[in-house]
C-alpha positions as CSV (number, residue, x, y, z in Angstrom):
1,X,213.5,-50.5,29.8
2,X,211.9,-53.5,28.3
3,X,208.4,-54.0,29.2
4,X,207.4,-57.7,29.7
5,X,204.1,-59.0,30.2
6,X,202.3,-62.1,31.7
7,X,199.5,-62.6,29.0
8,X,197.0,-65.1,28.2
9,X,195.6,-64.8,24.5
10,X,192.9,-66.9,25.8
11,X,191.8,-64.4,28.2
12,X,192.3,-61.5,26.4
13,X,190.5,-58.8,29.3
14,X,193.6,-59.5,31.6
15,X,197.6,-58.8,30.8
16,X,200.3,-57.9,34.2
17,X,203.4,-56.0,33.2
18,X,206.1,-57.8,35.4
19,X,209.4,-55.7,37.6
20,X,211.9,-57.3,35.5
21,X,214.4,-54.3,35.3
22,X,216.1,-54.8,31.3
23,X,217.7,-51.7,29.9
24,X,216.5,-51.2,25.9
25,X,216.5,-48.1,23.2
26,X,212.9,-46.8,21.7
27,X,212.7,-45.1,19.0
28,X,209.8,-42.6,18.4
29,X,207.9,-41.8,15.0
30,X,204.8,-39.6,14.6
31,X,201.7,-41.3,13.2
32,X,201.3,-40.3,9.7
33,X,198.8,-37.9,10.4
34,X,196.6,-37.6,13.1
35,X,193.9,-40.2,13.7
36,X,190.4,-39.9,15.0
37,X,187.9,-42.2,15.9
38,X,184.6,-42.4,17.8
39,X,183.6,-45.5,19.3
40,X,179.9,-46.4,20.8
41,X,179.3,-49.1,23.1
42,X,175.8,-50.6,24.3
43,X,177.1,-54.0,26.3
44,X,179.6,-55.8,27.6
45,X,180.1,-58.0,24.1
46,X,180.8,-54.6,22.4
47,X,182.9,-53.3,25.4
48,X,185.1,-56.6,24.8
49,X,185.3,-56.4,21.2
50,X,186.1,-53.1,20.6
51,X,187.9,-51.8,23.7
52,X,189.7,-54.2,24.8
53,X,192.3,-52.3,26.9
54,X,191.1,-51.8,30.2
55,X,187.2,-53.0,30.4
56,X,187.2,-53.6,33.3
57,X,188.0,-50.6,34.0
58,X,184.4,-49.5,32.1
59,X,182.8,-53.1,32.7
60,X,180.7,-51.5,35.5
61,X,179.6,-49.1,33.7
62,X,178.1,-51.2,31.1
63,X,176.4,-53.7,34.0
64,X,174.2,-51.1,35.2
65,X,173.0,-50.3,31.7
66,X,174.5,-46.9,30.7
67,X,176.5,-46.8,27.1
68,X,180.1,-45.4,26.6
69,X,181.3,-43.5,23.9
70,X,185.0,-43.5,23.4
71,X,186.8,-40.6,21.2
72,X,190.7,-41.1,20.7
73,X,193.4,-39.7,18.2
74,X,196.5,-40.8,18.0
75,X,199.5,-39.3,17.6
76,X,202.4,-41.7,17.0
77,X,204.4,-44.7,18.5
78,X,207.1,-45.5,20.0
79,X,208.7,-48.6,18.8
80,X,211.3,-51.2,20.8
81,X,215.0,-50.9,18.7
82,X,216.8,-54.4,20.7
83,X,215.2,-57.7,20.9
84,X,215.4,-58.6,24.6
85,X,217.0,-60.8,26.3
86,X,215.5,-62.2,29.3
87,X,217.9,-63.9,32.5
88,X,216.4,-67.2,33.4
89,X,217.2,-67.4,36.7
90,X,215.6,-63.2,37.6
91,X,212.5,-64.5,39.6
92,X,210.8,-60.7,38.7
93,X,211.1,-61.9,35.1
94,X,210.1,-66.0,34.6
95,X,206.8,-65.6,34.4
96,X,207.2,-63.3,31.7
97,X,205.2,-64.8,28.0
98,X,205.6,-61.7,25.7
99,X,206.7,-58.7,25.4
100,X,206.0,-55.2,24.1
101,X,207.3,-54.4,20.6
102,X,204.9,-51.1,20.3
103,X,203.8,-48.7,22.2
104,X,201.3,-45.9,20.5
105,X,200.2,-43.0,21.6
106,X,197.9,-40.4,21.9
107,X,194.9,-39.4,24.2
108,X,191.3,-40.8,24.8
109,X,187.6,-39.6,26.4
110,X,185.0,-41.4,27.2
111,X,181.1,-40.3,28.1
112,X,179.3,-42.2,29.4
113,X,175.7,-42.5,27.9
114,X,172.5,-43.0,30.7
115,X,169.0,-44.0,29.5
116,X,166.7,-41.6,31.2
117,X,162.8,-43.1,31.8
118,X,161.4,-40.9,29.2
119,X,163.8,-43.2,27.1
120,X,165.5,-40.4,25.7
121,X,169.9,-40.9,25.5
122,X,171.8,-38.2,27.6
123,X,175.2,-36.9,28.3
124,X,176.0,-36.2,31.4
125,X,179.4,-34.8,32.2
126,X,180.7,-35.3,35.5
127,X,183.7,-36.4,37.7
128,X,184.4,-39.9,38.4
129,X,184.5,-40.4,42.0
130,X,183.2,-37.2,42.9
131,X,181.1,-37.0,45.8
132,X,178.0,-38.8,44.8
133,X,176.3,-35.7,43.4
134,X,173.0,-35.7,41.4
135,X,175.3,-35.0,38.3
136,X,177.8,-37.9,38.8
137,X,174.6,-39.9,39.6
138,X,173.9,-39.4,35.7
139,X,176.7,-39.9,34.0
140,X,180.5,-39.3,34.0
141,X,182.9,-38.0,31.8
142,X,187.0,-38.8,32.0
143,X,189.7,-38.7,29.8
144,X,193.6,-39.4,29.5
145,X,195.0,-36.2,28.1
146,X,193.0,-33.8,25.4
147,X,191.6,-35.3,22.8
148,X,190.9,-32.3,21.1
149,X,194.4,-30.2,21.9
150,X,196.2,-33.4,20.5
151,X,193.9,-33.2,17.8
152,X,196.9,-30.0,16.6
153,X,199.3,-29.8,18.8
154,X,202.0,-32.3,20.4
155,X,201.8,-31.8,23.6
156,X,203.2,-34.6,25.8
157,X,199.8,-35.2,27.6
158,X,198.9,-36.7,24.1
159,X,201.3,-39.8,24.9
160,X,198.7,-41.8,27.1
161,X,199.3,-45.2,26.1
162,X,197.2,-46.9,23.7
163,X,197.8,-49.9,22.1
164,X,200.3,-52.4,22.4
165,X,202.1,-54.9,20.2
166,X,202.9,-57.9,22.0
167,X,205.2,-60.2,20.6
168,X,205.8,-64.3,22.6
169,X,208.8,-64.7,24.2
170,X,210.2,-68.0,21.9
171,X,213.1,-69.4,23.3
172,X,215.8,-67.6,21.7
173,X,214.7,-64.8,24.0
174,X,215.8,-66.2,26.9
175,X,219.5,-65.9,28.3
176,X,221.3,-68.3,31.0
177,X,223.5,-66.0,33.7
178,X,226.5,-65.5,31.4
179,X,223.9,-64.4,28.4
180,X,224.3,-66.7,26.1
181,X,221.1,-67.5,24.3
182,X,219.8,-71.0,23.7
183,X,218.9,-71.6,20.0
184,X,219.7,-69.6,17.2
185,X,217.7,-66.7,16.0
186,X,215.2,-67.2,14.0
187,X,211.9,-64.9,12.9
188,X,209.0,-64.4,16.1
189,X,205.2,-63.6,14.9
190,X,204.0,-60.5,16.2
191,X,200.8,-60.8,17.3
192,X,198.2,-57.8,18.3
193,X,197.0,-58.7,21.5
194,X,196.2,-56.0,23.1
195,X,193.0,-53.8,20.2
196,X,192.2,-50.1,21.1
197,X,190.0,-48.8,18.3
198,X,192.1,-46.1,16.8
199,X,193.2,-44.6,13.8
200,X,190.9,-43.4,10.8
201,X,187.7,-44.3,10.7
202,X,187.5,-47.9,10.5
203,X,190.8,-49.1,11.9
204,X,189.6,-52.3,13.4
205,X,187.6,-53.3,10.3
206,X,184.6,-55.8,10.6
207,X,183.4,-57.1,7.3
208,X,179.8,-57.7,7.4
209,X,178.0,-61.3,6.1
210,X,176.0,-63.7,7.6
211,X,176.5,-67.4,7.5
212,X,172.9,-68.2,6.1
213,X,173.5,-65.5,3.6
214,X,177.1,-67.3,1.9
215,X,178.6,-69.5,4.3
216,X,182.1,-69.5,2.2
217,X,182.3,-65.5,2.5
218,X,181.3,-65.9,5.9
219,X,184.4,-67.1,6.6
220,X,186.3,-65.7,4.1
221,X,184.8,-62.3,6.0
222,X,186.5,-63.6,9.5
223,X,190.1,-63.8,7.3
224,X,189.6,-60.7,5.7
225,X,188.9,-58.8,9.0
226,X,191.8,-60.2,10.7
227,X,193.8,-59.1,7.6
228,X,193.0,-55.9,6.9
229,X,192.7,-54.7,10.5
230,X,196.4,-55.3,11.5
231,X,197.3,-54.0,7.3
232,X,195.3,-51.0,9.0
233,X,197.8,-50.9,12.0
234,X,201.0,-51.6,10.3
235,X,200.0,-48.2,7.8
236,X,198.7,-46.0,10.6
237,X,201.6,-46.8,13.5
238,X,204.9,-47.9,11.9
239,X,206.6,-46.8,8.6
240,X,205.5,-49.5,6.4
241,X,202.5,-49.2,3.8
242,X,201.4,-51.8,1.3
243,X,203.3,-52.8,-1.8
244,X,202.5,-50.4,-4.9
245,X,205.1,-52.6,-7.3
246,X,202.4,-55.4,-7.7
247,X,199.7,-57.1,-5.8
248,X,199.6,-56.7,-1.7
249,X,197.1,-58.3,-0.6
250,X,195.9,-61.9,-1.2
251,X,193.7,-64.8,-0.6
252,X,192.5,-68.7,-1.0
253,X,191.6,-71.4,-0.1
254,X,193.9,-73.3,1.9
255,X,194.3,-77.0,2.3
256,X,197.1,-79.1,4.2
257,X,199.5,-80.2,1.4
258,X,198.7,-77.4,-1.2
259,X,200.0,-74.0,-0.1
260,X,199.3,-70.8,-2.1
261,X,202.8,-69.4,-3.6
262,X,203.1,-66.3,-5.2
263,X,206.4,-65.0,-7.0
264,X,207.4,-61.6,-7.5
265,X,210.9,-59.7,-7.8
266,X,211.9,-58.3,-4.5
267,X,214.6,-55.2,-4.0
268,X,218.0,-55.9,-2.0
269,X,218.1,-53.9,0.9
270,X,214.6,-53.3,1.2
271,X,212.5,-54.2,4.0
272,X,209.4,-56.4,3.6
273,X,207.0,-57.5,5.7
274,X,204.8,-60.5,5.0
275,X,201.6,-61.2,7.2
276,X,198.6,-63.6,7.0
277,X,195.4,-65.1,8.6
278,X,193.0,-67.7,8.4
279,X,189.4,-67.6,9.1
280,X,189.3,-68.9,13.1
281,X,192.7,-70.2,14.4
282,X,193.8,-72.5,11.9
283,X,198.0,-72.3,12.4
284,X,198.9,-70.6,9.0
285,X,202.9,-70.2,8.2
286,X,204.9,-67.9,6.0
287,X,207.8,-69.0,4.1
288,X,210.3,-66.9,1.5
289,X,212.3,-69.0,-0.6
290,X,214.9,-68.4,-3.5
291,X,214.1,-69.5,-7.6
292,X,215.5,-72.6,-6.9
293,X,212.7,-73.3,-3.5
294,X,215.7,-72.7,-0.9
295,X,214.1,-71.3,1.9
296,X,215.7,-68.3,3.1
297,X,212.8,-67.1,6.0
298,X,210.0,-68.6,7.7
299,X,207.6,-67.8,10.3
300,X,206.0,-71.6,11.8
301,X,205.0,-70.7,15.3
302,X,201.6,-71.9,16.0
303,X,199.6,-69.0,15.8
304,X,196.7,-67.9,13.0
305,X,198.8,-65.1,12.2
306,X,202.3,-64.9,10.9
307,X,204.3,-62.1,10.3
308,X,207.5,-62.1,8.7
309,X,210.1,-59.7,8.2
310,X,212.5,-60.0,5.5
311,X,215.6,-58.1,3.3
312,X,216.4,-59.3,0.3
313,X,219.8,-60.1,-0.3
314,X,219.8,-59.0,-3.9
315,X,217.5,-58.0,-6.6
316,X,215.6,-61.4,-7.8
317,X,212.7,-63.0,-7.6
318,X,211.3,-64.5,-4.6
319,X,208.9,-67.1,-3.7
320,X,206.5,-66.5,-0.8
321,X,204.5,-69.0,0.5
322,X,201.3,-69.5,2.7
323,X,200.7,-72.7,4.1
324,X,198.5,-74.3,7.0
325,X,199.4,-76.8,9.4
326,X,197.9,-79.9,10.5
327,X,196.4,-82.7,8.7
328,X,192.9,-82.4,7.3
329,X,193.2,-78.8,7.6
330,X,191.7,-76.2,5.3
331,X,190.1,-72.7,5.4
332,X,190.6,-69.3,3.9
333,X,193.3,-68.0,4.2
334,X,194.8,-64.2,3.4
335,X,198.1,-62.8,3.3
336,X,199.4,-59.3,3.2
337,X,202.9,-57.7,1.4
338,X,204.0,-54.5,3.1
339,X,207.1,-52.3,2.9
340,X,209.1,-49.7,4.2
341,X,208.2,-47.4,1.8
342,X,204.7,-48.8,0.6
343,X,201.4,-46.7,0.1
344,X,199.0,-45.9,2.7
345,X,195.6,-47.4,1.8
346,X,193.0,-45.7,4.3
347,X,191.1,-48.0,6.2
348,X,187.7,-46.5,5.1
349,X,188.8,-47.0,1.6
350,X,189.8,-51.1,2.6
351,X,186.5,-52.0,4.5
352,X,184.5,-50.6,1.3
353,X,186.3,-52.1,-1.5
354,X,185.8,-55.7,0.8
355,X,182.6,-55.4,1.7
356,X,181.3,-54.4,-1.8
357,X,183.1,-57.5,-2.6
358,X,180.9,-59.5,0.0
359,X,178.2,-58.2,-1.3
360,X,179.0,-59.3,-4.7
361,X,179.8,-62.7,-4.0
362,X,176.0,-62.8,-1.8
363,X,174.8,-62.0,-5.0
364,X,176.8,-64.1,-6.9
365,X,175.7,-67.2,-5.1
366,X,172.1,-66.4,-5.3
367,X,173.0,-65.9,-9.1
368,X,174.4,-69.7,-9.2
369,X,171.5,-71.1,-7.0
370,X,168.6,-69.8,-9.1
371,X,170.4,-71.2,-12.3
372,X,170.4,-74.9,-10.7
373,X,173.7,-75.2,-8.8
374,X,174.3,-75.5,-4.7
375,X,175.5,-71.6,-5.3
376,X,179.1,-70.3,-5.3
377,X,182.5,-71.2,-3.8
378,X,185.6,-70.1,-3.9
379,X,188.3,-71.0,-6.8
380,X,190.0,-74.2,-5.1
381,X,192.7,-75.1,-7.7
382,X,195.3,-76.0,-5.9
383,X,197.9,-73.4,-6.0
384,X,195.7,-70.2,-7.3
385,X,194.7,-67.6,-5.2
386,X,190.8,-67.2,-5.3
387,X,191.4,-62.8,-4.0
388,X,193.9,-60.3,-4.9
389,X,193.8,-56.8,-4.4
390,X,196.6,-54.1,-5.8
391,X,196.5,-50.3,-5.6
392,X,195.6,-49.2,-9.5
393,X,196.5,-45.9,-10.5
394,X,194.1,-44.6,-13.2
395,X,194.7,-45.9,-16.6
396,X,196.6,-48.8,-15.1
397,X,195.9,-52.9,-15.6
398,X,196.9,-55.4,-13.4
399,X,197.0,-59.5,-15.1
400,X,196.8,-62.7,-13.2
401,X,197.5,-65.5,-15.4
402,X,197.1,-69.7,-15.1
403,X,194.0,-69.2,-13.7
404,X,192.5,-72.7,-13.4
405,X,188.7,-73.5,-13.8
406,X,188.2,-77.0,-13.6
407,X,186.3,-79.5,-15.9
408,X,182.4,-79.2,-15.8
409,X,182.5,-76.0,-13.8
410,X,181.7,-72.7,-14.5
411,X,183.5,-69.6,-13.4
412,X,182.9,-66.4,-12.3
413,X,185.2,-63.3,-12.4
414,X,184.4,-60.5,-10.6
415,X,186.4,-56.8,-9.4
416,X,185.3,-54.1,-7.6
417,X,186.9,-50.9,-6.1
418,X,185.9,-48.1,-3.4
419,X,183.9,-45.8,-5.6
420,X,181.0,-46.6,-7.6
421,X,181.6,-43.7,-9.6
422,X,184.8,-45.2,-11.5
423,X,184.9,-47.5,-13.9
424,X,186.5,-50.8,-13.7
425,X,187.0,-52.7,-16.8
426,X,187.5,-56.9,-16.2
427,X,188.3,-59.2,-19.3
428,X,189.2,-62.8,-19.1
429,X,191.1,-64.5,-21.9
430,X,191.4,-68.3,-22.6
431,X,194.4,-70.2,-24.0
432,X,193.4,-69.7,-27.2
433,X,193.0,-65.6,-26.7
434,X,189.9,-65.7,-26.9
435,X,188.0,-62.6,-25.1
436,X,185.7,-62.6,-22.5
437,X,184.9,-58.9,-20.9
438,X,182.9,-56.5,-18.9
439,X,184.0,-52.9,-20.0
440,X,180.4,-50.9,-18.9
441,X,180.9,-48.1,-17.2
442,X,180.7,-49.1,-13.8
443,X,183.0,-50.6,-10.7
444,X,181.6,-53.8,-10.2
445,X,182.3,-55.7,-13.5
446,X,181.4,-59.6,-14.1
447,X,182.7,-62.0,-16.0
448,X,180.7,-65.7,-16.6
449,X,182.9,-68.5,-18.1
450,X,180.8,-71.5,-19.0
451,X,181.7,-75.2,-17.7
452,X,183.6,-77.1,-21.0
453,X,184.3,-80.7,-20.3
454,X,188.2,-80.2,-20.0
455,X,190.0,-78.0,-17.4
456,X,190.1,-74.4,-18.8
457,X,192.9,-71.8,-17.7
458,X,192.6,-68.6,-18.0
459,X,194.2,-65.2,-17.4
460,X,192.7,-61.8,-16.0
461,X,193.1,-58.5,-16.7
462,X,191.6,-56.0,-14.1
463,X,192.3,-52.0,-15.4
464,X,190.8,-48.8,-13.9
465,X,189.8,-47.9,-17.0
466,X,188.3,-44.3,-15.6
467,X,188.6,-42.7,-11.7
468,X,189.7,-39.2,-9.9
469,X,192.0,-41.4,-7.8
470,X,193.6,-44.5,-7.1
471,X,191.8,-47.3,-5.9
472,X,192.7,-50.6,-4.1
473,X,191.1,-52.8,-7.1
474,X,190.0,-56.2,-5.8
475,X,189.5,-59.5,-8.0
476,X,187.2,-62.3,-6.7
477,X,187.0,-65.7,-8.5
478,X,184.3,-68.1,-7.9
479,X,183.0,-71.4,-9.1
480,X,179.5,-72.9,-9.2
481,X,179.2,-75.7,-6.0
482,X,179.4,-79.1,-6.8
């Protein structure tokens, strides 16, 4: 059946599944691989954050001052095959605003953590509810199937329900009493409502940086989290990865008027998946359009992230485009380029390639501040993405030409990947082919253009010169503050 939900975004602790009896197919598909993760929690701001699913169901808990840690793995998902459609006039189903596109799947524990008066952190195990024993008076201990027997085996006490994708009910959803639908199809966002921490390591990823610190990575920090974390869910729980053929993830400042377009050759018959963010809840939209700018998809909903699903109909080259809505609008905004035969980036790999990149642009602004500027911002030419990020095999180079630096400005190119061991080379050549470049043997190279009193463009070439592996290499592009 489908399952349909009553669900506020703006009150994210509380979702009701409604009775509204509609027949659909699922179709399940193992994780690729099984994923672990341990989760801590001292209060109720963490409790929110990071378990989501359920707290109040561990809320009280927290109130009287004990911490929870939560281990899960997951073990696949099962995924919805039909789009619904939903009678109007079923009373058990009108309240309904979304419903589930995902299910996943696997098994979860969680301790919970007292704080004795010697202050010393124990473990108690125990049985919730069970007779008010001096043990249970400690601590408690329960769990939704066997975390560490689904850890190798399949067993279907690993299928506790985890997370779920929840995707609005638009109006093309909705079906009057003979079923016909109201409005013509068109592409929904999916939207993850509903955040278990799960997967590898770091699947939720947080991206460390304080405002004081670099307000513009600040917020480009809050993009890059969003980002990355549902990249990090699309990899671990469906069959898509990232795009390996070029550049897959991306980001910029965005402005209302001046949308960031990037064009690449797509494959007929090939599922893509485009997805972006913006830094709080700016309204960003996704468009894919033909050479000539006809636009053949588009996700416009009002939400602050898109996703879009798309099949080429032949083999050409495709414009997709990232825009924000509203007038007056800007922020940073970050996009995403999956597949249905992509590469699986591991999350631990993402959050340090990004937050070595943080760290570089903290140091890059204190750089521009001690040498007389306000510090370091990101490239705003309209157009140019300031980020971009492509999986590099060793040896390999990716270019990013018409780089913009405008007049009296100087620039700053930066790349780093997840290993300081490698050796990422950077050069930066101007119209004239003139050679700017950064070939020391490390993984965070720099490049400093001076300000000239014209408009300078520029293209970069990022290569993993030297590395055991592949990397996700990551360029950065800054300007001094005005």
């Amino acid at each position: 059946r489908v399952l349909l939900a009553r669900f506020d975004p703006n009150n994210p602790t509380e979702l009701q599944l409604l009775d509204c009896a509609l027949s659909a197919r699922w179709e399940y598909q193992d994780a690729s691989g099984k994923h672990v993760e341990s989760v801590h929690v001292k209060d109720q701001g963490e409790l929110r954050a990071r378990v989501p699913l359920g707290v109040a169901r561990f809320s009280s808990y927290v109130a009287a001052g004990s911490e929870l840690e939560f281990n899960y793995v997951t073990v696949g998902a099962y995924q919805l095959v039909d789009e619904p459609r939903v009678p109007r006039d079923d009373p058990a189903c009108r309240d309904a605003t979304h419903y589930v596109a995902s299910l996943s799947v696997g098994a979860v524990q969680f301790d919970e953590l007292q704080q004795l008066d010697a202050g010393v952190d124990v473990k108690v195990p125990g049985n919730v509810g069970g007779g008010g024993s001096a043990q249970h008076r400690k601590g408690a201990t329960r769990s939704w199937g066997d975390v560490e027997a689904c850890k190798t085996t399949a067993d279907p006490s690993c299928h506790t329900p985890m997370q779920m994708m929840l995707i609005p009910l638009g109006e093309r959803y909705w079906v009057d009493a003979e079923g016909n639908g109201s409005s013509t199809p068109t592409p929904e966002p999916a939207q993850v409502e509903e955040r278990v921490a799960q997967g590898s390591s770091n699947s939720t990823i947080r991206l460390d940086i304080r405002e004081e610190d670099w307000r513009p990575g600040y917020f480009m920090a809050g993009t890059l989290s969003k980002l990355l974390s549902f990249a990090t869910y699309v990899m671990e729980e469906t069959k898509y990865g990232l795009d390996g053929d070029a550049t897959s993830l991306f980001g910029g400042y965005l402005q209302s008027g001046a949308p960031l377009i990037v064009g690449r050759p797509l494959k007929a018959g090939k599922e893509y998946v485009f997805f972006g963010a913006s830094a709080r809840d700016e309204d960003v939209d996704i468009y894919v359009a033909d050479a000539q700018g006809n636009i053949l998809a588009k996700d416009v909903h009002n939400d602050s992230q898109p996703v879009l699903y798309f099949t080429p109909p032949t083999d050409a080259n495709y414009q997709v485009v990232l825009a924000v809505s509203g007038e007056g609008t800007e922020t940073f905004g970050g996009m995403g380029i999956a597949v249905d035969d992509g590469y699986r980036v591991p999350s631990d790999m993402m959050q340090k390639v990004f937050q070595n990149m943080l760290n570089k642009g903290v140091k890059a602004n204190q750089v521009f501040a001690n040498n007389g500027f306000e510090g370091a911002v990101f490239l705003d030419s309209p157009g140019d993405w300031a980020m971009q990020a492509t999986i590099l095999l060793p040896g390999e180079t990716i270019t990013q030409r018409g780089v913009q630096i405008p007049a009296n400005r100087a620039g700053l190119f930066m790349a780093v990947g997840h290993d300081m061991s490698m050796n990422i080379d950077l050069g930066v050549e101007d119209e004239s082919g003139n050679m700017q470049a950064d070939t020391e043997p490390d993984a965070e190279p720099v490049v400093l253009v001076d300000p000239k009193a014209q408009e300078q463009t520029f293209a970069l070439k990022v290569q993993l010169a030297q590395a055991k592996e592949a990397t996700l290499a990551t360029s950065l592009i800054l300007r001094d503050a005005k």
